[in-house]
C-alpha positions as CSV (number, residue, x, y, z in Angstrom):
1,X,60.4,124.6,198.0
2,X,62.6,127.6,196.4
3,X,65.9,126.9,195.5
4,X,67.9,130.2,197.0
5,X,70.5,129.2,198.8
6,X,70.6,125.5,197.9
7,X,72.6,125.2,195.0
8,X,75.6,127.3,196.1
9,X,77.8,128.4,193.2
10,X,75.5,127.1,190.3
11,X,73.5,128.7,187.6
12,X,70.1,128.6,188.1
13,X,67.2,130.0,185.7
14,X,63.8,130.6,184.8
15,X,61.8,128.2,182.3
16,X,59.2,129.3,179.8
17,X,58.2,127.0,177.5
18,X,55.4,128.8,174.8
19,X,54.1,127.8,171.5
20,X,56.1,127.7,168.6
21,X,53.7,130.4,166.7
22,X,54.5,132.7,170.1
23,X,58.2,132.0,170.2
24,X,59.5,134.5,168.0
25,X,57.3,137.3,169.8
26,X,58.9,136.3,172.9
27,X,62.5,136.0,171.4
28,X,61.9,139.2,170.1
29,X,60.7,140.3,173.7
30,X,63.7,139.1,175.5
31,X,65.6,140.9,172.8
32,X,63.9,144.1,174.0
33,X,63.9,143.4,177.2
34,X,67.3,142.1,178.1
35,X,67.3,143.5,181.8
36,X,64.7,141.6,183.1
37,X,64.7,138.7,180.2
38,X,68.5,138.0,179.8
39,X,68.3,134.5,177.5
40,X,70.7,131.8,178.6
41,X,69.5,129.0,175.8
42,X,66.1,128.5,173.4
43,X,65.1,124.7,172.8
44,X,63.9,124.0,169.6
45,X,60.2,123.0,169.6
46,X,59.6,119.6,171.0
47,X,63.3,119.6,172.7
48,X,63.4,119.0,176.3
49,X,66.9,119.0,177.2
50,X,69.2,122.0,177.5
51,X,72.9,121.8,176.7
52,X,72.9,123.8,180.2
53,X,72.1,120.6,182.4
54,X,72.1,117.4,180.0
55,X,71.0,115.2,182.0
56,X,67.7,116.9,183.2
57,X,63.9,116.9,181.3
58,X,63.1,120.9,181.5
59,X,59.5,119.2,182.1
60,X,60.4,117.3,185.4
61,X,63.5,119.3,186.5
62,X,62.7,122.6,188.2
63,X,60.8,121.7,192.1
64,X,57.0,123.2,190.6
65,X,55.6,124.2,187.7
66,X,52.5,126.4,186.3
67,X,50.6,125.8,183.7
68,X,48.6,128.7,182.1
69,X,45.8,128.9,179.6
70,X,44.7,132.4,177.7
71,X,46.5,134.3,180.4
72,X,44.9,132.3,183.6
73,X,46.8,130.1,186.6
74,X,45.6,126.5,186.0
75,X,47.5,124.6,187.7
76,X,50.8,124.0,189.8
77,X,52.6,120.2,189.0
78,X,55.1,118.8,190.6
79,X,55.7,117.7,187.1
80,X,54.5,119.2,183.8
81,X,55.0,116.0,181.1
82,X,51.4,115.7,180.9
83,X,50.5,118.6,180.0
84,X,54.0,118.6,178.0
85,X,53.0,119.9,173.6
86,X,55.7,119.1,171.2
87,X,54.9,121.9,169.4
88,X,56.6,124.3,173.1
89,X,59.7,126.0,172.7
90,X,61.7,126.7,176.0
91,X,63.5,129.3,176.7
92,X,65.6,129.6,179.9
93,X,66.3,133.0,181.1
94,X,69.4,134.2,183.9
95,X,68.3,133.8,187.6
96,X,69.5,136.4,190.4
97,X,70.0,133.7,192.3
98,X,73.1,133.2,190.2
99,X,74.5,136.0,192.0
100,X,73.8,135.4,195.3
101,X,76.9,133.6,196.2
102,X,79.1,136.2,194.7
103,X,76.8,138.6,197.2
104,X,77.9,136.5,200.0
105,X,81.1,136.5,199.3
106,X,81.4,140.0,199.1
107,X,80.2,140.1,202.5
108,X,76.5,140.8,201.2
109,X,73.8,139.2,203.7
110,X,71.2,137.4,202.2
111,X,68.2,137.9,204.5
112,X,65.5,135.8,202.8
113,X,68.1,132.2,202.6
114,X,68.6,132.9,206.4
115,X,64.8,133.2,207.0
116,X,64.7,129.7,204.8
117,X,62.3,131.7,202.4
118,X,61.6,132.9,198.6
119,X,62.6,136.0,197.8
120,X,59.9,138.8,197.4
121,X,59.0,139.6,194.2
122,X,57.0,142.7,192.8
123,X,55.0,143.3,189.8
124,X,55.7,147.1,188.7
125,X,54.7,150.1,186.9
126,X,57.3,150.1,184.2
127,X,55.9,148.7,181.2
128,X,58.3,146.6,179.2
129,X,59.0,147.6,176.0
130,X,56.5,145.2,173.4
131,X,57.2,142.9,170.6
132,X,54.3,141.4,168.4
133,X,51.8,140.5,170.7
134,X,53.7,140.4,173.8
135,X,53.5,142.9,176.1
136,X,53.2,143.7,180.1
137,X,55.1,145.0,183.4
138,X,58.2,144.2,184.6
139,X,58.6,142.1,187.6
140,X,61.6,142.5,190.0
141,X,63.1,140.9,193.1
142,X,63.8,142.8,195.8
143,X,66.7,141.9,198.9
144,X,67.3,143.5,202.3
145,X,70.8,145.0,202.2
146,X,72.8,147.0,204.6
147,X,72.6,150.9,203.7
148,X,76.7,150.6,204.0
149,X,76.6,147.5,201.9
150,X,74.3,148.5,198.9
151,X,77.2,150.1,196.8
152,X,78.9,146.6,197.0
153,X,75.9,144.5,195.9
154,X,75.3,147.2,192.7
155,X,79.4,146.7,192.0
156,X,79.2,142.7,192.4
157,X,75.8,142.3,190.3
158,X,76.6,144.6,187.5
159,X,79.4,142.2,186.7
160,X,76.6,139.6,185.8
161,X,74.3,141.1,183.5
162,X,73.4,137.6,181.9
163,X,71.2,137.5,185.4
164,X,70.0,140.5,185.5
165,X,73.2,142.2,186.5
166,X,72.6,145.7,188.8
167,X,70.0,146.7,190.7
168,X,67.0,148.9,188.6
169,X,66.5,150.6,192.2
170,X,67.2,151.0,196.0
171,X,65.6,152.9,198.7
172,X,61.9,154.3,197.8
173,X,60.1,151.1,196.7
174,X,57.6,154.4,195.2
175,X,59.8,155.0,192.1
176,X,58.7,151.4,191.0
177,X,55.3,151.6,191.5
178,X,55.3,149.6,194.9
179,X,53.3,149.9,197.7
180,X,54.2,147.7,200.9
181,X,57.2,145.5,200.7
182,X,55.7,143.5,202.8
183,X,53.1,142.2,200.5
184,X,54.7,140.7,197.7
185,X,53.5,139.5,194.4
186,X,55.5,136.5,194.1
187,X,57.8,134.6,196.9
188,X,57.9,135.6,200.5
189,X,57.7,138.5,203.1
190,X,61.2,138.7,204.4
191,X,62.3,140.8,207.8
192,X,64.6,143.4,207.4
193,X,67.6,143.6,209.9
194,X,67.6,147.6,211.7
195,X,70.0,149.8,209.2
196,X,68.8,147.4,205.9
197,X,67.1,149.1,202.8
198,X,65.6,147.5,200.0
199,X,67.8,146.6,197.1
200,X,65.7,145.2,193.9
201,X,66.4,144.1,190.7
202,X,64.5,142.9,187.2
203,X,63.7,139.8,187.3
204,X,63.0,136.8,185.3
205,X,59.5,136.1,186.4
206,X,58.4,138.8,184.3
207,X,57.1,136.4,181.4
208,X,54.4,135.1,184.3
209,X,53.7,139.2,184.3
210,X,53.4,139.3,180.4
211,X,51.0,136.0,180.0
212,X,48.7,137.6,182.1
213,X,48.7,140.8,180.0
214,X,49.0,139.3,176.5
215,X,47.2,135.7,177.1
216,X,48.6,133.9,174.7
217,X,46.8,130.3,174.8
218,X,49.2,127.7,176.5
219,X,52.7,128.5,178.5
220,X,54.4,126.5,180.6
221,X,56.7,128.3,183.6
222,X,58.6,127.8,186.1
223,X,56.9,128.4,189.4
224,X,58.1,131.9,191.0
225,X,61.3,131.2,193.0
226,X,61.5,126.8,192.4
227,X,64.2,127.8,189.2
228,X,66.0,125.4,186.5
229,X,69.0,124.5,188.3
230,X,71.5,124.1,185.3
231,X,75.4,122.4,185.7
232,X,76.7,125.8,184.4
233,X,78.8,127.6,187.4
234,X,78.1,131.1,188.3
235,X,81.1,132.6,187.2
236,X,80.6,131.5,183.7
237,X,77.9,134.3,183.8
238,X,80.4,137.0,185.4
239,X,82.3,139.6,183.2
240,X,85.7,141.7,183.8
């Protein structure tokens, strides 16, 4: 079950959790990337509780789970313990749906929480800039958004870039290398409204993108869209 929509006014984030002799390639990655990879706390190896919700296991807390071997989907738990190494670091990394209340209270309609679904999600053709060994497309979200309404979304995200702050693109889903945005990567198809264009931003599902390409030899992620509800509130993440 994604979590848009149902913790209203929360932080929510993304979950990677890689070996220790990978985690300073991905730091370094996030540190190149900070669009789509905007860190919100590391764990130290072993650790599995944040100081963003303390009383939560990052092995049992987000809905689902994936569990990856040399690049490859193995599986999809409920609940990753077993499959838990002490020698994983976790890193949790900004979530748009952070924003999404800000959206609606800017008068912003959020077309996939009223369809009850995921948002879409795309893989691109931008290549993400590497570090070490890591290395892969970005990934971005993309929401249906009044034409008259788009200029609003880009003015109440970029005041978040800690998840993922402004659009990367609106309009021609070309420029990013998509095809059909009705055929996601990741997440749901979601029905525009007449007068709606689509609005998408990086997002934090790019690490899934970069295991496949860089197949290190154990990961641990979220699964796309079920996030790390943390106890932080959204505006913590908002500047200006």
């Amino acid at each position: 079950m994604t979590t848009a929509g149902k913790a209203p006014g929360q932080a929510q984030a993304n979950l990677i959790a890689i070996p220790k002799d990978w985690a300073y390639d991905f730091l370094l990655f996030t540190h190149r990337n900070p669009k789509p990879c905007p860190v919100l706390d590391v764990l130290d190896a072993g650790e599995t509780v944040s100081a963003l919700k303390q009383d939560a296991d990052v092995r049992t807390h987000a809905p689902q789970y994936r569990i990856w071997e040399d690049g490859e989907l193995k599986a999809e738990p409920e609940n990753a313990t077993e499959y838990w190494r002490d020698d994983l670091v976790t890193f949790l990394i900004g979530c748009s749906f952070t924003f999404e209340t800000a959206l609606e209270s800017a008068g912003v309609p959020l077309r996939h929480v009223d369809q009850q679904k995921n948002v879409s999600m795309f893989v691109t053709d931008i290549q993400c800039r590497p570090a070490g060994r890591l290395h892969g497309p970005m990934v971005v979200s993309m929401r249906w958004i009044p034409e008259s309404l788009v200029d609003i979304a880009h003015k109440v995200t970029a005041l978040m870039p800690s998840v993922h702050g402004a659009p990367v693109g609106a309009g021609d889903p070309r420029m990013l290398g998509i095809d059909d945005v009705h055929a996601p990567d990741f997440g749901d198809a979601i029905e525009p409204e007449p007068g709606d264009v689509p609005v998408f931003w990086a997002c934090g599902v790019t690490p899934q993108a970069v295991l496949m390409k860089s197949k290190p030899p154990f990961a641990i992620t979220h699964a796309p869209g079920q996030m790390f509800v943390t106890d932080m509130p959204d505006f913590a993440y908002r500047v200006g």
